[in-house]
C-alpha positions in Angstrom: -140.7 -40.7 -159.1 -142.7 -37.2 -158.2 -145.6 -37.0 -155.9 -146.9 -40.3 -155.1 -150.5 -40.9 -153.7 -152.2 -44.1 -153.2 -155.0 -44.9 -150.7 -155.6 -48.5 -150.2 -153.7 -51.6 -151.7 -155.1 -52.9 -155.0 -157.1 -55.9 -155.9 -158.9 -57.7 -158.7 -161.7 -54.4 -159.3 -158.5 -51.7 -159.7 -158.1 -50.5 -163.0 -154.6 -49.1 -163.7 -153.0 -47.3 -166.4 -149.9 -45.7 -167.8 -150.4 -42.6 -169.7 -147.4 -41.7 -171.9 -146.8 -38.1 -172.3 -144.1 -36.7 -175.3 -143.6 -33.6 -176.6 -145.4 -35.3 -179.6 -144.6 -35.0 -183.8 -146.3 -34.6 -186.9 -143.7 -37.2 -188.6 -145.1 -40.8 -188.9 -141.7 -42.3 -189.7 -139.8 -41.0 -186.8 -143.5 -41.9 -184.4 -142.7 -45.6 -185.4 -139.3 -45.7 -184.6 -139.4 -44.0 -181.4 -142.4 -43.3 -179.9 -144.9 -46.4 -180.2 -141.7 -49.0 -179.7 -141.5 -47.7 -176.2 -145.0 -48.0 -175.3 -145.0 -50.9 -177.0 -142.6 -52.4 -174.3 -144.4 -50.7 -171.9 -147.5 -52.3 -172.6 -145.7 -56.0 -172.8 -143.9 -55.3 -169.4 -146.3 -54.1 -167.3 -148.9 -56.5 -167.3 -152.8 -55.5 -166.3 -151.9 -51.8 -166.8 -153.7 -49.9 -170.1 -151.0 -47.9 -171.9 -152.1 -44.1 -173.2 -150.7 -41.8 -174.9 -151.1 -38.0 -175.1 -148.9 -34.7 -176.3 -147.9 -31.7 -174.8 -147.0 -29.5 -178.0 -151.1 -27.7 -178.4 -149.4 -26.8 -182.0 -149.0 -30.8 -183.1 -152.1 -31.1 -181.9 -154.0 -28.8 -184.0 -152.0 -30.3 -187.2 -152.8 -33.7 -186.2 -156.7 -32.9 -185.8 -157.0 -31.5 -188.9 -155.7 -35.1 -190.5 -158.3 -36.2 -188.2 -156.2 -37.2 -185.7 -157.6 -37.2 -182.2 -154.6 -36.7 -179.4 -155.7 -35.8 -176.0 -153.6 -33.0 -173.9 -152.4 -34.7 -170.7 -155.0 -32.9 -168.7 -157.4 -34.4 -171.3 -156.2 -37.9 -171.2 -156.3 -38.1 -167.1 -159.4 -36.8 -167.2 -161.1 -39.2 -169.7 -159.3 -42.3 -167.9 -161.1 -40.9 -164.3 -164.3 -40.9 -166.1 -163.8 -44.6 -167.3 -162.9 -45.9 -164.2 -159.0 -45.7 -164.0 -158.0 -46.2 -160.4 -154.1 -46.1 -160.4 -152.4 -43.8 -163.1 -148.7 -43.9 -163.4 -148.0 -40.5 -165.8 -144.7 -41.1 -167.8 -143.4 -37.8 -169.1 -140.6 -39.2 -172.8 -139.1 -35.5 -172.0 -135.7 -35.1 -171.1 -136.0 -32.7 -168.3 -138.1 -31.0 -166.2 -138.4 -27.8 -168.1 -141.4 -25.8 -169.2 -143.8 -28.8 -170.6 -143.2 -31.1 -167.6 -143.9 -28.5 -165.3 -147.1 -26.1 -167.0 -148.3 -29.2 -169.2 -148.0 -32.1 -166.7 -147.1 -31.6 -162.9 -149.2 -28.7 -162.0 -152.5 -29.5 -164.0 -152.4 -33.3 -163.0 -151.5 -32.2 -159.3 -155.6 -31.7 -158.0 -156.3 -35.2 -159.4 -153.9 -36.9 -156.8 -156.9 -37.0 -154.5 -159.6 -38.3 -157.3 -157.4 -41.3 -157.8 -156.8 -44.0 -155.6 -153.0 -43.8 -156.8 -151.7 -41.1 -159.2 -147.7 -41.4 -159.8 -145.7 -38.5 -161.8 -142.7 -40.3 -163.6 -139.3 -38.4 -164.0 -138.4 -37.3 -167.0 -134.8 -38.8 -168.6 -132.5 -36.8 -167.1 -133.4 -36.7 -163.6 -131.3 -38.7 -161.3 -127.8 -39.7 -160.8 -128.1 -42.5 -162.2 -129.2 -41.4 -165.5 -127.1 -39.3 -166.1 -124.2 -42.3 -165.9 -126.4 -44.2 -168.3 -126.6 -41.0 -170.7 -123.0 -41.0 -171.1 -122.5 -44.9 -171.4 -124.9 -44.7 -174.5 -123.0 -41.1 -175.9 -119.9 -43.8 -175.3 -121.0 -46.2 -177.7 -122.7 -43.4 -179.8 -119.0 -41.8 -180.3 -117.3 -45.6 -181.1 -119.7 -45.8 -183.7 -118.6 -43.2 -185.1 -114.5 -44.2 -184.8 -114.3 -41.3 -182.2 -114.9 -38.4 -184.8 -116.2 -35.1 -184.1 -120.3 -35.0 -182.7 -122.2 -32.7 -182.6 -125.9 -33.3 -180.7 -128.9 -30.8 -181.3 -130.2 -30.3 -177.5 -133.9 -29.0 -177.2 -133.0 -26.2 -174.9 -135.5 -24.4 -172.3 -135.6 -20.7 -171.1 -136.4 -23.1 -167.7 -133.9 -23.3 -165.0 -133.4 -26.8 -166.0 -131.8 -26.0 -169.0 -129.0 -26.4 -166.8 -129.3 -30.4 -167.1 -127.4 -29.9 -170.6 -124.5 -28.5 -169.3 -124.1 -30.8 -166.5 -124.0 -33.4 -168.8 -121.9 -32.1 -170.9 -119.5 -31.7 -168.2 -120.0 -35.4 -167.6 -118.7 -36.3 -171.3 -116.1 -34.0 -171.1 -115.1 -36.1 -167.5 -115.3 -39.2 -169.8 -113.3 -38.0 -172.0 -115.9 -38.5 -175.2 -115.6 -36.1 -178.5 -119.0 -34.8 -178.9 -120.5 -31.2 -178.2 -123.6 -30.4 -176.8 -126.0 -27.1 -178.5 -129.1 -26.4 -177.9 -131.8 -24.4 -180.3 -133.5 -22.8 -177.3 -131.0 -23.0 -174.3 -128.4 -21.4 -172.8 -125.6 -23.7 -174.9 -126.4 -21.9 -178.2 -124.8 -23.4 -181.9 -122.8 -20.5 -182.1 -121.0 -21.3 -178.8 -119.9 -24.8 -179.5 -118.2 -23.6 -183.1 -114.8 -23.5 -181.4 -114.5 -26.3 -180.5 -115.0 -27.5 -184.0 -111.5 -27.8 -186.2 -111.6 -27.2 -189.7 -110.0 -30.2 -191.7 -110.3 -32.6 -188.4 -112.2 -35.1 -190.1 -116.1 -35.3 -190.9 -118.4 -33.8 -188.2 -121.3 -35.7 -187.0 -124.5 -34.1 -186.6 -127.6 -36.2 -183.9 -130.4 -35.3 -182.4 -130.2 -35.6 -178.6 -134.5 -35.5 -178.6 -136.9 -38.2 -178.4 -137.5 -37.7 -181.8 -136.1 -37.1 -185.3 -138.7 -34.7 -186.3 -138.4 -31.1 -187.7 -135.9 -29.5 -185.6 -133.7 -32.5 -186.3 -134.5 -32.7 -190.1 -134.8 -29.1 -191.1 -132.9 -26.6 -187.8 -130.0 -29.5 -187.7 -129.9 -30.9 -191.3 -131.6 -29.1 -193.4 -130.2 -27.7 -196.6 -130.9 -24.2 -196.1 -130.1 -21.8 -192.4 -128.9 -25.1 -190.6 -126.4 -26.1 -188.5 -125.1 -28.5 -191.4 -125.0 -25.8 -194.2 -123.6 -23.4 -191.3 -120.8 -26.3 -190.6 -119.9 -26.9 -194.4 -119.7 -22.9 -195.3 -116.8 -23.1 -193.0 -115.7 -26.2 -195.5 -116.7 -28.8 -192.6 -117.8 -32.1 -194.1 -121.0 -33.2 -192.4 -122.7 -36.3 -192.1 -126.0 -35.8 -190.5 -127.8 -38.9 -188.5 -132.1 -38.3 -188.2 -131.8 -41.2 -185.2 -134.2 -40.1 -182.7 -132.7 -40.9 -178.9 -135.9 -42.9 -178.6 -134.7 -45.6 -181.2 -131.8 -46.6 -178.7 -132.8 -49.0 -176.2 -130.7 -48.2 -173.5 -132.7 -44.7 -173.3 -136.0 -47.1 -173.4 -134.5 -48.8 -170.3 -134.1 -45.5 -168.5 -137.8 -44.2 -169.4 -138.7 -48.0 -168.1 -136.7 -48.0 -164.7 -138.7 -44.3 -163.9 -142.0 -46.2 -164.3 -140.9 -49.1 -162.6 -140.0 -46.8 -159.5 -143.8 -45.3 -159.9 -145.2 -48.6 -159.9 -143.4 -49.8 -156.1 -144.9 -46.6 -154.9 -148.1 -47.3 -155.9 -148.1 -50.9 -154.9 -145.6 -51.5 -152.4 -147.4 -54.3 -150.6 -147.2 -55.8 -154.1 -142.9 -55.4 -154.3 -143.2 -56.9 -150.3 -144.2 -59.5 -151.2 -142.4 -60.0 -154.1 -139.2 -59.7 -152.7 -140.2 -62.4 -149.7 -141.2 -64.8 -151.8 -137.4 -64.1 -153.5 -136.2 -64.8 -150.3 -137.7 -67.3 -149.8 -136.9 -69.1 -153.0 -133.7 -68.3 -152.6 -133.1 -69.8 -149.3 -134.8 -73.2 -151.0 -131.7 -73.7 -153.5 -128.9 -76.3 -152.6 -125.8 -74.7 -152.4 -124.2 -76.9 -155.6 -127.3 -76.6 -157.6 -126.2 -75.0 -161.4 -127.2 -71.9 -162.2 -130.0 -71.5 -164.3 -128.5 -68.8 -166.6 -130.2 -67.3 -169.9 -129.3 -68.2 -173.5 -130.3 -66.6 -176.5 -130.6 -68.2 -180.2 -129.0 -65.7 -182.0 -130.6 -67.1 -185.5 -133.8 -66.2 -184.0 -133.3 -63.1 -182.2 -134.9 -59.5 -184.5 -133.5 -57.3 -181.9 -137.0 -56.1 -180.6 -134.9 -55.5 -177.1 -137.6 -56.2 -174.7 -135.5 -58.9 -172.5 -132.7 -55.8 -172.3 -135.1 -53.1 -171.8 -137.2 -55.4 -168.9 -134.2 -56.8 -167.2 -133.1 -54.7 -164.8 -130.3 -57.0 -163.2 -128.0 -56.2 -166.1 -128.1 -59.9 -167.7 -128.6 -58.6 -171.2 -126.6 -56.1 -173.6 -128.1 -54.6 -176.6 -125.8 -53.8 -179.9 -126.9 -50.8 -181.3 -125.4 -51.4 -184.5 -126.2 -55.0 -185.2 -129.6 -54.8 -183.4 -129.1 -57.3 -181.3 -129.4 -58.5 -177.9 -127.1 -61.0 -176.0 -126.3 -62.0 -172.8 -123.7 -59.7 -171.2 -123.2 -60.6 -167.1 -125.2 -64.5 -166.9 -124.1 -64.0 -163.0 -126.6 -61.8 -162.3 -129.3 -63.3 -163.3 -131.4 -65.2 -160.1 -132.8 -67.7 -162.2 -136.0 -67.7 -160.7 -137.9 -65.0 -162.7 -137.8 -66.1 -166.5 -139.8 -63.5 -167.2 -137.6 -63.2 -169.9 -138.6 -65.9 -171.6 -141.6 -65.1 -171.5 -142.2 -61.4 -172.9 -139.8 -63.2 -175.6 -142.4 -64.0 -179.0 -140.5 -66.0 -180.9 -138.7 -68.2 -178.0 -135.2 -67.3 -178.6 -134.9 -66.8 -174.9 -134.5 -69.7 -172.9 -133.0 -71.6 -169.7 -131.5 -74.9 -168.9 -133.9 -77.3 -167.3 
């Protein structure tokens, strides 16, 4: 979380929002898959805050106006949430680091307005901490058994910033774990041409996914496009290719991530709130015989779509999510207090529930 300010606790007249900033595209199918599930989440799991959105990329912008579109810059959104009233703002960047856009499109204009707010809260983008970085490669994990372990490549936006930097750090960090899949980048220092070597000729089918939020026109025309792209550039050296347009947004482990950053700008904001959340906890806790059963989760498995909300809000590790069957189950019961059930509750077709 970047550059907290809050003034006084909240109460019933605060109005609070989340504005979610991407990079943005001009492609509707990839938008649904990856973009408006994760506000949708946000919007189910963060009760009494208004969800936003806005885009960084001025160019998308312009295209989208001229379908008649409306998307605010982030300066634009902040500043027509302070004129209706918004007195808490948590700003979620969906980038991946803190390159050019996070800093010239987000953290320096929305700086001044700390002040104007009674709580303003900068989110971090995806690859920011320690932690994320762990959770990156758990998900490249299960990316490369999906795949049996054959060759991937991943198409990295890239930045002339000095965080371009994250994407060889985390490449470093597959390559500790020991996972067969390359890192390029179309703008950064880890250029296509540079990862070619590491590619063998007759080794099996490469695998070609966008590490972006989106799969939008890098992905579909600079990665897999029939003509100048890295798949035709892959199969004139007589590499089979199979190309994946999966934006990194449709994976609900990287929702979780984008989730726990907002989750750490919320407890800034209101940490009387978390206080008193965690005495109460406590306190609960202390109430409970010592050979009372657990209350642990179930799920009905006939009823479960895989929407991923109980994985995405837990943050306890009860839940697992199955990427390929697009489902959700219970993974470590033990960890699960069984005083929340919250659950449950963001759960719209009951499939959660707990023994009474």
């Amino acid at each position: 979380m970047l550059y907290p300010h809050k003034k006084a606790g909240c109460d019933m007249k605060d109005k609070k929002g989340i504005l979610m900033v991407s990079f943005g595209t001009t492609h509707r199918d990839t938008e649904l898959k990856c973009i408006n599930p994760i506000e949708t989440a946000v919007k189910k799991i963060f009760k009494g805050f208004e969800i936003r959105r806005a885009f960084t990329s001025n160019i998308i912008i312009r295209k989208q106006a001229v379908k008649g579109i409306y998307l605010p810059s982030p300066l634009e959104a902040v500043e027509k949430m302070l004129e209706e009233g918004f007195t808490h703002l948590i700003v979620q960047p969906l980038l991946f680091i803190k390159g050019h856009e996070f800093h010239n499109k987000i953290l320096e204009p929305l700086l001044p307005y700390r002040k104007r707010f009674s709580g303003l809260s900068i989110g971090e983008p995806l690859l920011s901490e320690e932690s994320d970085f762990g959770q990156m490669v758990t998900i490249l994990s299960n990316l490369s058994a999906s795949v049996n372990g054959e060759d991937i490549v991943m198409m990295g936006h890239g930045s002339t910033h000095s965080a371009d930097s994250v994407y060889s750090v985390l490449q470093k960090e597959i390559d500790t774990s020991h996972i067969n899949l390359r890192i390029a980048t179309v703008e950064g220092a880890i250029g296509f041409e540079k990862i070619l070597p590491f590619i063998k000729k007759n080794s099996g089918p490469v695998h070609l996914f966008p590490l972006m939020l989106v799969a939008g026109d890098h992905a579909k025309n600079d990665m897999g496009g029939n003509e100048n792209s890295w798949k035709t550039a892959l199969e004139l050296r007589g590499i089979k290719v199979v190309t994946h347009l999966q934006g990194m947004g449709e994976n609900m482990k990287v929702r979780q991530i984008f989730i726990k950053h907002i989750r750490a700008c919320k407890k800034e904001l209101f940490p009387d709130i978390y206080r008193r959340m965690r005495d109460i906890a406590e306190t609960e806790k202390n109430k409970i015989p010592e050979k009372v059963i657990p209350r642990f989760p179930a799920i009905d498995s006939a009823l479960c779509y895989g929407c991923g909300l109980c994985y995405v809000f837990c943050h306890r590790g009860v839940y697992g999510f199955d990427e390929n069957n697009k489902t959700a189950f219970v993974d470590i019961p033990g960890n699960c207090t069984g005083h929340c059930s919250r659950c449950a509750d963001l759960c719209s077709i009951r499939a959660i529930s707990f023994p009474d």
